[in-house]
C-alpha positions in Angstrom: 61.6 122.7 138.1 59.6 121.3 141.2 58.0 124.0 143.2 58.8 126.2 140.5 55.2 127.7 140.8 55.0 127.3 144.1 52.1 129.7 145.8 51.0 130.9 142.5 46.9 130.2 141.2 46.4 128.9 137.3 43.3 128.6 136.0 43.4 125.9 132.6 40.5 126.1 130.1 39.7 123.2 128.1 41.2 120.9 130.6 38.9 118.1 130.4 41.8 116.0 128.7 44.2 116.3 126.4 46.5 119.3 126.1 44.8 121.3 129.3 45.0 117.9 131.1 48.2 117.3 130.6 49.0 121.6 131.6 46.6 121.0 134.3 48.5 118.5 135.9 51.9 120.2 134.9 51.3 123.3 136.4 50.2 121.5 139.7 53.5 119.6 139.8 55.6 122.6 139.7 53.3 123.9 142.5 50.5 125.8 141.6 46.9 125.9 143.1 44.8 124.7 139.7 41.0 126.0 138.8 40.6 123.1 135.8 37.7 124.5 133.7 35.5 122.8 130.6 32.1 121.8 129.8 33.1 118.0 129.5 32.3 116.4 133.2 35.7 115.1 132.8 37.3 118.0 133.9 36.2 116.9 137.5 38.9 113.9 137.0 41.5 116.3 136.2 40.9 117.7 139.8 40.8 114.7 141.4 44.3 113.5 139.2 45.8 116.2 140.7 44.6 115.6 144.2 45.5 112.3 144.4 49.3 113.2 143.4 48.9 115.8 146.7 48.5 118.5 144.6 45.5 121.3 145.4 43.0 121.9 142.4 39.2 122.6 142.1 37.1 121.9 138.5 34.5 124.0 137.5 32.1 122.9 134.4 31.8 125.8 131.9 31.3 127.3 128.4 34.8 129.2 128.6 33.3 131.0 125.7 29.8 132.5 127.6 30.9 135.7 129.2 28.6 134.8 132.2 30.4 131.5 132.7 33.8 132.9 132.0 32.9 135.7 134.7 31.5 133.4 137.0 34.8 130.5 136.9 37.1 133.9 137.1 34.8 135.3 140.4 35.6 131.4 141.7 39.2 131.6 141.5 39.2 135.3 143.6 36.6 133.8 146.0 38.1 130.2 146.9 42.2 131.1 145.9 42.5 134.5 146.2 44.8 135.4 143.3 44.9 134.6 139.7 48.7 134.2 138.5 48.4 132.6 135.8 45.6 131.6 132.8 46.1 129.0 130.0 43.5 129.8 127.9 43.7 126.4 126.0 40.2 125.5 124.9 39.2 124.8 121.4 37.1 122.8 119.1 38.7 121.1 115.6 36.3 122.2 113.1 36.3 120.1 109.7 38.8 119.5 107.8 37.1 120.5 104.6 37.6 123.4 102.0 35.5 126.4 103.9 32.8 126.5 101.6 31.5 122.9 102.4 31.6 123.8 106.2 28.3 126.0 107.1 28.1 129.7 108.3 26.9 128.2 112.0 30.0 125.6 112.7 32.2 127.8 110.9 31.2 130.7 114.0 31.4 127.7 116.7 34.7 127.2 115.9 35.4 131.1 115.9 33.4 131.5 119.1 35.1 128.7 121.4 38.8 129.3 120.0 38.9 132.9 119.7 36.2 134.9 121.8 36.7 132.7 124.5 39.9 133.4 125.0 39.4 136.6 124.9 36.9 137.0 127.3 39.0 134.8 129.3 41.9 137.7 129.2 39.6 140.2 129.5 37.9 138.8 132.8 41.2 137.5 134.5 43.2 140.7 133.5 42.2 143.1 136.4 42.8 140.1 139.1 46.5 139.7 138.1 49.4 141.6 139.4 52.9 142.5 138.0 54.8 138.4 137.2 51.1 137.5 135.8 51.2 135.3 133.0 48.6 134.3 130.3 49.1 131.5 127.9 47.5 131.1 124.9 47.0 127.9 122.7 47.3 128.9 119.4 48.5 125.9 116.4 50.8 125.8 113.6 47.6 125.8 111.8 47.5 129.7 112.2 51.0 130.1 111.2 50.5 129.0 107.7 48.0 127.2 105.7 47.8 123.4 105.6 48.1 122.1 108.3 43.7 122.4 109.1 40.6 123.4 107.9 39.8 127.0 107.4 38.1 127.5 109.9 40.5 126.5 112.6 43.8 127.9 111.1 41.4 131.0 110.7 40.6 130.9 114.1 44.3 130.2 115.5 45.7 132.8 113.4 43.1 135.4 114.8 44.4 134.0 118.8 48.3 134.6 117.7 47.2 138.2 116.5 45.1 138.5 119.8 48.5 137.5 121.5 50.3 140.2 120.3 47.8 142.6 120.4 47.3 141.6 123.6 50.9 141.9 124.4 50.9 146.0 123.8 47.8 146.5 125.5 49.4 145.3 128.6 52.4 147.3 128.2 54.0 148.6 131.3 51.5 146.2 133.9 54.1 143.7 134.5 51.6 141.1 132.5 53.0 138.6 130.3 51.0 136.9 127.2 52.7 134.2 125.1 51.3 131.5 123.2 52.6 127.8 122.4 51.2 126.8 118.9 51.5 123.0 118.8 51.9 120.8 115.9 50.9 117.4 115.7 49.7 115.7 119.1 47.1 112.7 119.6 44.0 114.4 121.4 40.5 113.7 121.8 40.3 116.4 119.6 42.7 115.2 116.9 42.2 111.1 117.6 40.0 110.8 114.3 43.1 111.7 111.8 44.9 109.4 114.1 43.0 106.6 114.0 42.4 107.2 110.3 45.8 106.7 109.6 46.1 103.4 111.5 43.2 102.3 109.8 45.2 102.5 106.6 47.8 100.6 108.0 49.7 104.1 107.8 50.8 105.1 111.2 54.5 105.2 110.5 53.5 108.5 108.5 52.5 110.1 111.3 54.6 113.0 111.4 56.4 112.1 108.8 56.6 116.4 106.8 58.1 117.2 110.9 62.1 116.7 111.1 61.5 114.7 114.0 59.4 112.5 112.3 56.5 111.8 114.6 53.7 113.3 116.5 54.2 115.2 119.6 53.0 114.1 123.3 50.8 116.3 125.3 53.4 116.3 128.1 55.8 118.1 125.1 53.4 121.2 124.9 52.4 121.1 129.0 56.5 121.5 129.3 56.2 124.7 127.2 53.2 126.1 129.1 54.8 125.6 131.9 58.4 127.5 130.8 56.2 130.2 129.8 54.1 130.5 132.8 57.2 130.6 135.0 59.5 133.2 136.2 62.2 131.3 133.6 60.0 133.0 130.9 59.9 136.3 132.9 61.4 138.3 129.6 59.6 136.3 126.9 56.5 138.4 125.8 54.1 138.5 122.9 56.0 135.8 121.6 54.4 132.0 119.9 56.4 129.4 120.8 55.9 126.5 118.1 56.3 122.7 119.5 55.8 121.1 116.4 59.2 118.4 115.9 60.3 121.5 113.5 57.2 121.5 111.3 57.3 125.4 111.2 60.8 125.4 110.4 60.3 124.8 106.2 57.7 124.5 103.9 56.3 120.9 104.5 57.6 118.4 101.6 56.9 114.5 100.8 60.3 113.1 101.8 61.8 110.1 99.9 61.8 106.8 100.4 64.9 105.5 102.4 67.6 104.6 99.4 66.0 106.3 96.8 
């Protein structure tokens, strides 16, 4: 799919490192111009990784959930690209993985505030720059499918930007804009690394994965591959949809499985 996305302008949020990295740089292969946006200083890297692989990309530091920051990284894109094709609005924050009454009334709004208002005002602000072909991309998580699989406050959250996705979706009705979400599963972050190296602590890193029929945890790579389906014109009649890349976690009702020969 090389050049797939040739001549087209994506702005990432949240692409300091992990899964808006990895769409970062996988939008860029495929041809796009790239506007990487995140508070981390990081995302400068993630301009200059795409650079050195000849791609062209710019990094702006941000809260992608501040409407004047969110305006101002949008206003950028017009001012120094000319276009806005396509947003991944991909930045998030974890949240604890407690029961929702032992996480406080102030990070229990963070986490609201970062995963669902800024993508929001993300949409809102990049809406009136994009033309018929546009496409936004959500990242939503099998967290907000069903419970279990994160704290409240963060399946709380992603259910609200599925919702937002569809809702979305019929507000846009008849532009020519497109609004999809991928909702990952289980991928090492710097976001998730703690459950990660949890488990390896415990000498327990072959049950990572382990309630997915694939039985493992998914790459970053795995979910860029999806942003990018959906942000090109190979997606061009998929619509208010979320796309779960979770090794089949969302496919059943998670279960223990037995041991081998039992």
């Amino acid at each position: 799919m090389g050049g797939a996305l040739q001549g087209k302008v994506a702005i990432v949020t949240g692409a300091a490192g992990g899964i808006g990295r990895a769409s970062a740089l996988m939008l860029a292969s495929r041809g796009a111009t790239v506007l990487a946006v995140d508070r981390a200083p990081e995302v400068i890297d993630t301009a200059a990784l795409i650079a050195g692989r000849g791609g062209r990309a710019d990094a702006v530091q941000a809260d992608c959930a501040a409407e004047k920051d969110v305006s101002a990284f949008v206003a950028q894109a017009m001012r120094d690209f000319g276009r806005i094709d396509i947003l991944h609005a991909n930045a998030g924050i974890l949240g604890a993985f407690v029961p929702s009454f032992e996480e406080g009334p102030d990070r229990f709004m963070e986490v609201l505030r970062i995963n669902l208002l800024g993508p929001w005002l993300a949409i809102r602000a990049a809406v009136p720059h994009m033309g018929k072909g546009g496409s936004i991309i959500c990242t939503a998580s099998v967290a907000g499918l069903r419970a279990g699989a994160g704290g409240v406050a963060y399946s709380a959250s992603k259910a609200g930007v599925i919702n937002l996705v569809q809702s979305t979706a019929q507000l846009l009705a008849g532009s020519g804009i497109r609004i999809n979400a991928v909702a990952p599963g289980l991928v090492e972050t710097g976001m998730t690394a703690p459950l990660f190296d949890a488990a390896r602590a415990r000498g327990r890193e072959g049950r990572i994965g382990q309630l997915n029929p694939l039985r493992r945890s998914g790459d970053v790579s795995e979910i860029a591959e999806a942003v990018a389906f959906l942000a090109s014109d190979a997606a061009s009649y998929v619509n208010g949809q979320v796309l779960p890349v979770d090794g089949g976690l969302s496919s059943s009702h998670p279960f223990a499985p037995r041991p081998a020969g039992s």
